[in-house]
Backbone as JSON, one array per atom type, in Angstrom:
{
  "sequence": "XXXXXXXXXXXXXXXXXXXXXXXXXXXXXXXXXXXXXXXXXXXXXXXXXXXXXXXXXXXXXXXXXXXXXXXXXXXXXXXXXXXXXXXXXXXXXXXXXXXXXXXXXXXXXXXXXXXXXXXXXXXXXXXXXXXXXXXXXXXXXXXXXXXXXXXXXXXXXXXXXXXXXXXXXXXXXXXXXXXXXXXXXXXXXXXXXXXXXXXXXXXXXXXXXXXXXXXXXXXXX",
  "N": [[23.14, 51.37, -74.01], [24.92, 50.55, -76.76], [28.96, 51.02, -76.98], [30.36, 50.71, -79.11], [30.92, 52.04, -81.27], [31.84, 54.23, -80.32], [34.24, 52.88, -79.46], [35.18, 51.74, -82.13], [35.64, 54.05, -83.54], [38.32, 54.64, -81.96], [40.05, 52.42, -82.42], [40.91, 52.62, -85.19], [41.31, 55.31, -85.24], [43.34, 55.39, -83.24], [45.3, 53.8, -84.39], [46.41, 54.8, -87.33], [46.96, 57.57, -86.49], [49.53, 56.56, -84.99], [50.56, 55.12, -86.78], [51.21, 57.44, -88.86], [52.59, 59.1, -87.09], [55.28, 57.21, -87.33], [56.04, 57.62, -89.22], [56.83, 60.52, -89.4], [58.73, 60.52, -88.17], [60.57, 59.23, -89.26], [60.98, 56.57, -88.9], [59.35, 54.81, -90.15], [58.43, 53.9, -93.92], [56.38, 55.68, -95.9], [55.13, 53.87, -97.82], [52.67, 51.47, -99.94], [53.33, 48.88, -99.14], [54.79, 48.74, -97.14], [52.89, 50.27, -95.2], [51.16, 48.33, -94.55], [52.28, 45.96, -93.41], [52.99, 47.58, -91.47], [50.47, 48.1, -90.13], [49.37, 45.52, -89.91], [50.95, 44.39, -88.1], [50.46, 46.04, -86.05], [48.25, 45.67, -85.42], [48.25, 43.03, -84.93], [49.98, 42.93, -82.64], [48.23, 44.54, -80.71], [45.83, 42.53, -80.56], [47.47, 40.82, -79.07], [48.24, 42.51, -76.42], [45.86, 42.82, -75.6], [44.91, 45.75, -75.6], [42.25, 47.24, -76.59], [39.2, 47.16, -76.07], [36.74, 44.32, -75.94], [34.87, 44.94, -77.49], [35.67, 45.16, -80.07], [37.03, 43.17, -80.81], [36.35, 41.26, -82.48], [36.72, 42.49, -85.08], [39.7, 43.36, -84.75], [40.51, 40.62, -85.27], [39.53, 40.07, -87.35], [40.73, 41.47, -89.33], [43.3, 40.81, -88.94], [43.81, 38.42, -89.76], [42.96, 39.08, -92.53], [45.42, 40.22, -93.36], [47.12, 38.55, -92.9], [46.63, 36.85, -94.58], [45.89, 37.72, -97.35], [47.88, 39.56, -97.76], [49.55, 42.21, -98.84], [47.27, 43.51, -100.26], [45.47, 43.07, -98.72], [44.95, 45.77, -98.11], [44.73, 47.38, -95.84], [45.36, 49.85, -94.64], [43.61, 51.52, -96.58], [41.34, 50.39, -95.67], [40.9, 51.22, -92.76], [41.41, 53.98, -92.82], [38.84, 54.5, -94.39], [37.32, 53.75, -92.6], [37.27, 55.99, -90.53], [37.18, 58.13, -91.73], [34.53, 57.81, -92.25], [32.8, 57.29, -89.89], [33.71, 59.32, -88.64], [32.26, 61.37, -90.12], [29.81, 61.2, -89.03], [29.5, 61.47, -86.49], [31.29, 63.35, -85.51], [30.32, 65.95, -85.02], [28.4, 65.78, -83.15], [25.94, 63.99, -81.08], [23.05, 62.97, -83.18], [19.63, 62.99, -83.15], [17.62, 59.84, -84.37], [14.96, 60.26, -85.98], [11.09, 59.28, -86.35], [10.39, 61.52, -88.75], [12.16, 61.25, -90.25], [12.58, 59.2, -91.14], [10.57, 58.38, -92.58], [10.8, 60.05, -94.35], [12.71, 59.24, -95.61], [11.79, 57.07, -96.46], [10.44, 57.45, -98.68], [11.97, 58.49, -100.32], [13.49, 56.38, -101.38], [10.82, 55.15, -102.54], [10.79, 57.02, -104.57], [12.84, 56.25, -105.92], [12.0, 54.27, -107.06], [11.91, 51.85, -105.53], [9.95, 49.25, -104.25], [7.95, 49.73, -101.41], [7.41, 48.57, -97.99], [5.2, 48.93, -95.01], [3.49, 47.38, -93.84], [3.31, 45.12, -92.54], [3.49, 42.73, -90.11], [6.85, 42.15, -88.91], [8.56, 40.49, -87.32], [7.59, 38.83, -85.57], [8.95, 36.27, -85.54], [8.11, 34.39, -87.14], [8.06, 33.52, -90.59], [7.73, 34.99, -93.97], [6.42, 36.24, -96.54], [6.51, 38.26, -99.26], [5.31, 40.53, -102.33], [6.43, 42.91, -104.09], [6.43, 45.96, -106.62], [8.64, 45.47, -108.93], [12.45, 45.42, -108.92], [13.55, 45.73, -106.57], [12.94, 46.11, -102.82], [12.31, 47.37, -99.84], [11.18, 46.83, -96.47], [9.42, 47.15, -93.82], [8.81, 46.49, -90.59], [5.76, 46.6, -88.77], [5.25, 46.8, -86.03], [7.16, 47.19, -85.31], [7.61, 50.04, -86.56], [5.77, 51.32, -84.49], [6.96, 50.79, -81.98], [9.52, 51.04, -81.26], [9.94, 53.39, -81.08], [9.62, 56.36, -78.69], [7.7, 58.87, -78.54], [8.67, 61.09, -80.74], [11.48, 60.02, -81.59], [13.67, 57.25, -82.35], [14.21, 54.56, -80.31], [14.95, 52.38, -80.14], [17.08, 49.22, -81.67], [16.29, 49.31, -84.68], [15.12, 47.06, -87.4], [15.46, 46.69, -91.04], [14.34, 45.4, -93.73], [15.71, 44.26, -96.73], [15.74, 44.24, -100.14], [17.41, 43.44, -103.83], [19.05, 45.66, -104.71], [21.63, 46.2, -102.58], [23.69, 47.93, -102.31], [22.82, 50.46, -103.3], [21.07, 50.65, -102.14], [22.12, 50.84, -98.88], [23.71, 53.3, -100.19], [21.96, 55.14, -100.33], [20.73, 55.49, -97.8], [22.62, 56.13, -96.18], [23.48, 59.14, -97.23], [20.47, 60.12, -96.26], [21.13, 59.88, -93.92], [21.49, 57.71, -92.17], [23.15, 55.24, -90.98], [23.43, 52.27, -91.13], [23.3, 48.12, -90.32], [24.88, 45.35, -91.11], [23.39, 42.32, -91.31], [22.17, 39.89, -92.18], [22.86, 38.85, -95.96], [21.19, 37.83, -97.24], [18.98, 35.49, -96.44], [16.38, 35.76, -94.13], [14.04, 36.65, -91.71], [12.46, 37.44, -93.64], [11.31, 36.07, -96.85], [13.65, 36.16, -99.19], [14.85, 38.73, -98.4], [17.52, 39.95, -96.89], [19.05, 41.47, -93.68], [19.13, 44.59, -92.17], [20.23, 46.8, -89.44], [18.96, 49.64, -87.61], [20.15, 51.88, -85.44], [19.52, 53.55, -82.73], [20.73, 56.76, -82.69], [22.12, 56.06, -84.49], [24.07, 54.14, -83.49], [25.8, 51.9, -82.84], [26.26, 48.37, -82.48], [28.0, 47.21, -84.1], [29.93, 46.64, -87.16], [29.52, 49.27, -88.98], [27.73, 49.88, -92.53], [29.27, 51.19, -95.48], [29.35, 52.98, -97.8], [29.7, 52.12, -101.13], [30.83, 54.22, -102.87], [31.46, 56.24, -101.07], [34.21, 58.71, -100.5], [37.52, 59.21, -99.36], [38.28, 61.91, -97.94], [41.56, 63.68, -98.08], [43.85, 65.52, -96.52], [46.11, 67.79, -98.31]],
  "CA": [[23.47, 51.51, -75.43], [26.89, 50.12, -76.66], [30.03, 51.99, -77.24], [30.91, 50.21, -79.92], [30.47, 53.38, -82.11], [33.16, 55.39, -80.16], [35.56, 52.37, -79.53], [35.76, 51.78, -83.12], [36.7, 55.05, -83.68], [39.75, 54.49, -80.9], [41.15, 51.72, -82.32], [41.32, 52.63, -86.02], [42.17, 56.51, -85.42], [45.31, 55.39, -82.99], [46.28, 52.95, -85.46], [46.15, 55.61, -88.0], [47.71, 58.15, -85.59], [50.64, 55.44, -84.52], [51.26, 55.25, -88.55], [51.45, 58.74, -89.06], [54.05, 59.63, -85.98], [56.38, 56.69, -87.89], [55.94, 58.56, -90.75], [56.97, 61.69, -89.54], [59.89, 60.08, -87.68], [61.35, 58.67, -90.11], [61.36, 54.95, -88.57], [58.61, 53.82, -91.62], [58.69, 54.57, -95.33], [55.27, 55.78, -96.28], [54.69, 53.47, -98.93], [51.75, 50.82, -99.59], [53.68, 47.91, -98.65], [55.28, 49.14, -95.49], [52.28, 50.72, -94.17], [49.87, 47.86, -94.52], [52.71, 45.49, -92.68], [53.16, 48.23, -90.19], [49.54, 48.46, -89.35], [49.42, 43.89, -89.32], [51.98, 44.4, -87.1], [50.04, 47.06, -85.21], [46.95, 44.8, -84.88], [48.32, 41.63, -83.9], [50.12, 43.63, -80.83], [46.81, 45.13, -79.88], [45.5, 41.63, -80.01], [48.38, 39.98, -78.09], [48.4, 42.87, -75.21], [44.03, 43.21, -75.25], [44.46, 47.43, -75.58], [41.23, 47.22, -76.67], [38.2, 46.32, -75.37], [36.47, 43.53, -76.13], [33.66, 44.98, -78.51], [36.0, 45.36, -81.3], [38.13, 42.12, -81.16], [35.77, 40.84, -83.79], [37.28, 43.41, -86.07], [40.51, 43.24, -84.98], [40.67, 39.18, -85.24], [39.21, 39.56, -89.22], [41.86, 42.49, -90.17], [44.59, 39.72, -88.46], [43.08, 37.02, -90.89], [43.01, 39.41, -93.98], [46.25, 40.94, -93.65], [48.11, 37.44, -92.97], [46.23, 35.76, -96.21], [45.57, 38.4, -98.07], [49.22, 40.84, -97.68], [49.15, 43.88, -99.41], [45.83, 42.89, -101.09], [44.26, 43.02, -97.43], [44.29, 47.09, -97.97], [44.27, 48.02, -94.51], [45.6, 51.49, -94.91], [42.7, 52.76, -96.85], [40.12, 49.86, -94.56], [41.24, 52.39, -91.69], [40.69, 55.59, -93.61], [37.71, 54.78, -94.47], [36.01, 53.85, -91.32], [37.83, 56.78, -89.13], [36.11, 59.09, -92.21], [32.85, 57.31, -92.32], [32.18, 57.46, -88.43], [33.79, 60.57, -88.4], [30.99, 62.23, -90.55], [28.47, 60.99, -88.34], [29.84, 61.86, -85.2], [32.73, 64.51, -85.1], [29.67, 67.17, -85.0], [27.93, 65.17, -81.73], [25.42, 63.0, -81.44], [21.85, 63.18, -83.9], [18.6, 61.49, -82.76], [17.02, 59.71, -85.32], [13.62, 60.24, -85.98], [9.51, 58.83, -87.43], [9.92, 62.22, -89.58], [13.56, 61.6, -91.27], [12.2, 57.5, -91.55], [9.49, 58.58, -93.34], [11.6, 61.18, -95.72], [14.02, 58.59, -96.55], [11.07, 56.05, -97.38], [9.72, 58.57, -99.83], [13.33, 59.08, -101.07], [13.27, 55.02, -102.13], [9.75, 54.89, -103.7], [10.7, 57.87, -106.05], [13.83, 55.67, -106.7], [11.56, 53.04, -108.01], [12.04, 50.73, -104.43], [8.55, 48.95, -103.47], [8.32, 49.6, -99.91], [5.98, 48.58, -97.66], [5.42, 48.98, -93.37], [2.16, 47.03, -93.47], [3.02, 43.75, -92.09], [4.24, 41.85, -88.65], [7.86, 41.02, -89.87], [9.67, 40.54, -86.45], [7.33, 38.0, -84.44], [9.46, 34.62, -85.2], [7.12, 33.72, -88.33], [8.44, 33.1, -92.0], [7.24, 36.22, -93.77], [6.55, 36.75, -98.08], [5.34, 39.65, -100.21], [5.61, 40.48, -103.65], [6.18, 44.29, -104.2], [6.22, 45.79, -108.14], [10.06, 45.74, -108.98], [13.13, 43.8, -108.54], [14.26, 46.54, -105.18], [12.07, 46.54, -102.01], [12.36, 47.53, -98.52], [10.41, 46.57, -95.95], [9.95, 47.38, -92.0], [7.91, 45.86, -89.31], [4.26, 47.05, -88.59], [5.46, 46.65, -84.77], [8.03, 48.27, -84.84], [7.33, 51.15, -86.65], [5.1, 51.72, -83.23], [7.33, 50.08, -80.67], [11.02, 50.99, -81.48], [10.13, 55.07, -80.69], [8.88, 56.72, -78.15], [7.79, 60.25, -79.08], [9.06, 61.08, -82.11], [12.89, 59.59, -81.49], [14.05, 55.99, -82.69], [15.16, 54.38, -79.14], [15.75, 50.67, -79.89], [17.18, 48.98, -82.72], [14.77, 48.51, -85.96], [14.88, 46.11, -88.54], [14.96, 47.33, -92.43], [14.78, 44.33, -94.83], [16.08, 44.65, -98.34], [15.78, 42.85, -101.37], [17.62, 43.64, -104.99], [20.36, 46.46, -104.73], [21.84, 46.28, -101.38], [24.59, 49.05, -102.61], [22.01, 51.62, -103.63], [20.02, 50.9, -100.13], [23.23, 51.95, -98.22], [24.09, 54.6, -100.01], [20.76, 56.26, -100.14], [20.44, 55.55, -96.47], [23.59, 56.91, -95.62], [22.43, 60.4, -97.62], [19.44, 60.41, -95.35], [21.53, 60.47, -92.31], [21.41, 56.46, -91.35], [24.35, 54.26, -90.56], [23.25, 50.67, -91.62], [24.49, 47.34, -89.82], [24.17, 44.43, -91.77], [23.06, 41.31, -89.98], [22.53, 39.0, -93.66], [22.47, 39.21, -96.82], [19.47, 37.07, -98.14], [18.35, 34.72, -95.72], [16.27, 36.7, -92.82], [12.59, 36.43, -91.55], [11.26, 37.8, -94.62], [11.79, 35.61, -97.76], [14.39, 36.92, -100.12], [15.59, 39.94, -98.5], [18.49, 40.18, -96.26], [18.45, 42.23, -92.45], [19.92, 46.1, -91.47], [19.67, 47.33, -88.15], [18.93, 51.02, -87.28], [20.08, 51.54, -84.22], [19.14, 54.82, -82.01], [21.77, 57.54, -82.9], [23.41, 55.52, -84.99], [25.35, 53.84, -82.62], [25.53, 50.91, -83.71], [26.92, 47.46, -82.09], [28.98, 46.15, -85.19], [30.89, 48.09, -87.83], [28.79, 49.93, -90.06], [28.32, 49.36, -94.38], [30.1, 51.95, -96.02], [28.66, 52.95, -99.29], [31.0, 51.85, -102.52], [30.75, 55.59, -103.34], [32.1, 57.28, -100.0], [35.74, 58.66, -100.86], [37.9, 59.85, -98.04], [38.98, 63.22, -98.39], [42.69, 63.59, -97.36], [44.56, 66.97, -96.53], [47.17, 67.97, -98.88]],
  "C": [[24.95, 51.19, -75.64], [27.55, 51.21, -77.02], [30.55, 52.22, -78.34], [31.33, 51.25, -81.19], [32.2, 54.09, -81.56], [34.9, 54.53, -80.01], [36.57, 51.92, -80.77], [36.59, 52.41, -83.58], [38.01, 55.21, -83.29], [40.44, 53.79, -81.87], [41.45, 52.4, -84.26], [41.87, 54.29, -86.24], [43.65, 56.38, -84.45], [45.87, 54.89, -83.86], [47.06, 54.05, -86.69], [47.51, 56.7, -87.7], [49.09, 57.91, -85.42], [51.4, 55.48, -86.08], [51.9, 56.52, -89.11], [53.12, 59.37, -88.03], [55.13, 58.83, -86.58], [56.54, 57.21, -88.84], [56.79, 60.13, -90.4], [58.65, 61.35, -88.36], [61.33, 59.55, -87.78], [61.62, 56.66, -89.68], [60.29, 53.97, -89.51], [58.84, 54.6, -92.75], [56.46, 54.78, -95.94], [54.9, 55.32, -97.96], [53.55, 52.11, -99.02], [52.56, 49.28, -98.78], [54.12, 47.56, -97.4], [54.3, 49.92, -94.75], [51.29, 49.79, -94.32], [50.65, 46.47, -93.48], [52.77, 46.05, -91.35], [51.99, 47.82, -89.38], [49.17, 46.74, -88.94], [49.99, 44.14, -88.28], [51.13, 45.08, -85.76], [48.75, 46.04, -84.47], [46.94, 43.31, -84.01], [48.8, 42.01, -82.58], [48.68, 44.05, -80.02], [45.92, 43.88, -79.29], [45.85, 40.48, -78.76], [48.28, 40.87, -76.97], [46.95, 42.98, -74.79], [44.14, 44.48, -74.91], [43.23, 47.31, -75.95], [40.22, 46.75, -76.13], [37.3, 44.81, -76.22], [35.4, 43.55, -77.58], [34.16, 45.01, -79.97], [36.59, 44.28, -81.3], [37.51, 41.65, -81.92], [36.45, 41.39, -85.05], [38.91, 42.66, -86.12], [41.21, 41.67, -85.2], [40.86, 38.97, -87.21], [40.15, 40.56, -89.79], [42.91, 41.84, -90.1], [44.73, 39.02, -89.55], [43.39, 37.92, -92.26], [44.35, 39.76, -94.1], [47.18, 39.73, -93.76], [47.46, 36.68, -94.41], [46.27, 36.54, -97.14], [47.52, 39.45, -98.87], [48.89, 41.53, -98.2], [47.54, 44.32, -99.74], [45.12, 43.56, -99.89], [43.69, 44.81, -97.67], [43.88, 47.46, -96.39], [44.32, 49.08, -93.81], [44.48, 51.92, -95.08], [40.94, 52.16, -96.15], [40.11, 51.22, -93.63], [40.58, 53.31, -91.91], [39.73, 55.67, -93.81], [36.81, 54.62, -93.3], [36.01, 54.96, -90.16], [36.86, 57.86, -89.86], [34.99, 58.84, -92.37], [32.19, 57.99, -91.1], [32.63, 59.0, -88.16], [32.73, 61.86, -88.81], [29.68, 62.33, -89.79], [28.45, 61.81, -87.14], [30.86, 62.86, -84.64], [31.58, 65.83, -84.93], [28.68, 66.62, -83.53], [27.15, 64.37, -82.35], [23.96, 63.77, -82.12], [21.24, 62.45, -83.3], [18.31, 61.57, -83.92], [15.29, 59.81, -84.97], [12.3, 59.28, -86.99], [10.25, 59.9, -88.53], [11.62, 61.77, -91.05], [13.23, 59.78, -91.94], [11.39, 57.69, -93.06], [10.12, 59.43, -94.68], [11.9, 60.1, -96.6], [13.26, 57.22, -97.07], [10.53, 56.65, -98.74], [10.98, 58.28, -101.19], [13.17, 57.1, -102.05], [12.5, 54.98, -102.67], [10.25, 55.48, -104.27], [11.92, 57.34, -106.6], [13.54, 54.03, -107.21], [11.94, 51.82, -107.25], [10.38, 50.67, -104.51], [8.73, 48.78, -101.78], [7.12, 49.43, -99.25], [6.29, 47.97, -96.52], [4.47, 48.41, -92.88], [2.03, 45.98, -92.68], [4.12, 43.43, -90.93], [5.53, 41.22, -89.01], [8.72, 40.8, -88.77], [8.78, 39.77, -85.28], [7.46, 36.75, -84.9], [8.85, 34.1, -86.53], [8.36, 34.14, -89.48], [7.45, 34.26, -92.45], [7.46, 36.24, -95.43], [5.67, 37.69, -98.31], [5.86, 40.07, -101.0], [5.37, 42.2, -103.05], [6.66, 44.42, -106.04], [8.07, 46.18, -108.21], [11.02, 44.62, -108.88], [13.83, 44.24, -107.3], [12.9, 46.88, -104.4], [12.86, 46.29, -100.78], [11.08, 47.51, -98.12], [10.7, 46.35, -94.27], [8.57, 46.96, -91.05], [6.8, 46.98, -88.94], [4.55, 47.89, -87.19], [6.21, 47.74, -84.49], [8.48, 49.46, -85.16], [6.11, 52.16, -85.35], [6.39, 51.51, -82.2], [8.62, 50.49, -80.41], [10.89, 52.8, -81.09], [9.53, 55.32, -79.43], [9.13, 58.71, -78.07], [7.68, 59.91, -80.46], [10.7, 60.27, -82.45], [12.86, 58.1, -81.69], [14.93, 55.95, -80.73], [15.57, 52.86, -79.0], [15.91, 50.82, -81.14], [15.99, 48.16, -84.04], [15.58, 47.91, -86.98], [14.55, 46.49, -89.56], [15.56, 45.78, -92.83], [14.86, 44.85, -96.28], [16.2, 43.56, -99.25], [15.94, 43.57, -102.81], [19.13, 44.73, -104.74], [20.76, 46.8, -103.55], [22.79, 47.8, -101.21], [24.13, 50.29, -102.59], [21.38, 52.2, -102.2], [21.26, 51.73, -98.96], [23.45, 53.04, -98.52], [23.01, 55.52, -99.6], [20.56, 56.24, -98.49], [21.44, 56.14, -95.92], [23.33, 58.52, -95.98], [21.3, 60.75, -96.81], [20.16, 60.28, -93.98], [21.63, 58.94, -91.75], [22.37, 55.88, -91.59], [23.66, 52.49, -90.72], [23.69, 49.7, -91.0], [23.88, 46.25, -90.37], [23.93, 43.26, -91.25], [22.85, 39.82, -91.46], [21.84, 39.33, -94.56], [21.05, 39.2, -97.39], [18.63, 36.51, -97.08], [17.64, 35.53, -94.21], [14.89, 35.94, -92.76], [11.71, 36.8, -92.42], [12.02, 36.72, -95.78], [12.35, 36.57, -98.63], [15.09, 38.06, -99.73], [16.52, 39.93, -96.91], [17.85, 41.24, -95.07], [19.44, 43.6, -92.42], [19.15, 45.85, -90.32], [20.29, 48.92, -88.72], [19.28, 50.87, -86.29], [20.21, 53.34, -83.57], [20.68, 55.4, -82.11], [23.33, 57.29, -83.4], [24.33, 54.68, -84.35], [25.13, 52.26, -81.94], [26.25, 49.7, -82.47], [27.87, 46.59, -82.35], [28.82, 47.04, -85.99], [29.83, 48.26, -88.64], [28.84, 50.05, -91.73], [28.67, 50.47, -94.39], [29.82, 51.74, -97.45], [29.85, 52.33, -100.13], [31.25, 53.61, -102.51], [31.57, 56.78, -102.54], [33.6, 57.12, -100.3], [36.59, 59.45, -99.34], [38.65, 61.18, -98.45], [40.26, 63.84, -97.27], [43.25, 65.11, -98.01], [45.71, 66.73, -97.02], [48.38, 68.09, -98.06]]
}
């Protein structure tokens, strides 16, 4: 199972960390402009010495890229914050298995929010894949691998949720039910029209995780 889950956490709570001790040192000015250079600054070193491992240099390559095109704009202060408090909710209490019974909740939880959902069909053996559901929001999960992806009652490989119409809503509500999301594309997947998530057994994921619009980070006075 990858790491990728806990190394995330590393690199954006030292960064974080590293910001904070200049802060309290007096050698930065805690303001947006000087802490979103600090932390460029912080990332391209990490990239130039490889402190990190390898599973995140994806990350830290596209925060390089936003912060040099983007400058202030890039927001990489409250990028940070939010992914140290995202993953932190999941995981600062240990690890959860996921389960059939919490799958099944949080499909419930979508129909009564007026999603068409439906687990009836083969959507993960290589084939081109359509189906009309009543709405303009449906999810939809593999026949297969609503068998194949557990054993017991526990999620132990990564499953496949397709979505089609409010991708925003699907995160959040899935995050509310306890699931961590990884998005793999928007539209274009093996089913027509609807974009790919992975589940992945205890959350723990292989690539950074969506992050509702809605999640606020709650910072100590």
């Amino acid at each position: 199972m990858s790491d990728y889950y806990a190394e995330i956490q590393n690199v954006v709570n030292s960064a974080l960390n590293e910001l904070k001790q200049e802060h309290m040192s007096g050698k930065a000015v805690n303001a947006p402009v000087a802490n979103n250079l600090f932390l460029l600054r912080w990332v391209t070193k990490a990239i130039k010495t490889q402190r990190f491992s390898t599973l995140t240099s994806g990350d830290l390559i596209r925060w390089q890229k936003m912060g040099r095109s983007k400058g202030n704009n890039a927001a990489l202060l409250p990028t940070f914050e939010r992914i140290s408090a995202f993953y932190g909710q999941f995981f600062d209490k240990g690890e959860q298995e996921l389960t059939d019974a919490m799958i099944e909740q949080f499909l419930e939880v979508m129909e009564n929010s007026d999603w068409g959902v439906t687990t009836s069909e083969v959507l993960t053996d290589g084939s081109k894949v359509q189906f009309y559901t009543d709405g303009n929001n449906s999810l939809a999960l593999c026949a297969n691998q609503c068998d194949d992806c557990f054993e017991g009652e526990h999620l132990v490989k990564p499953m496949s949720w397709f979505v089609r119409g409010n991708h925003a809503e699907f995160i959040e509500l899935a995050s509310k039910a306890g699931f961590m999301v990884h998005k793999i594309t928007d539209y274009k997947s093996k089913v027509k029209y609807h974009g790919e998530y992975l589940v992945f057994p205890m959350n723990k994921g292989s690539q950074l995780a969506e992050i509702p619009l809605s999640f606020q980070v709650n910072k100590e006075s």
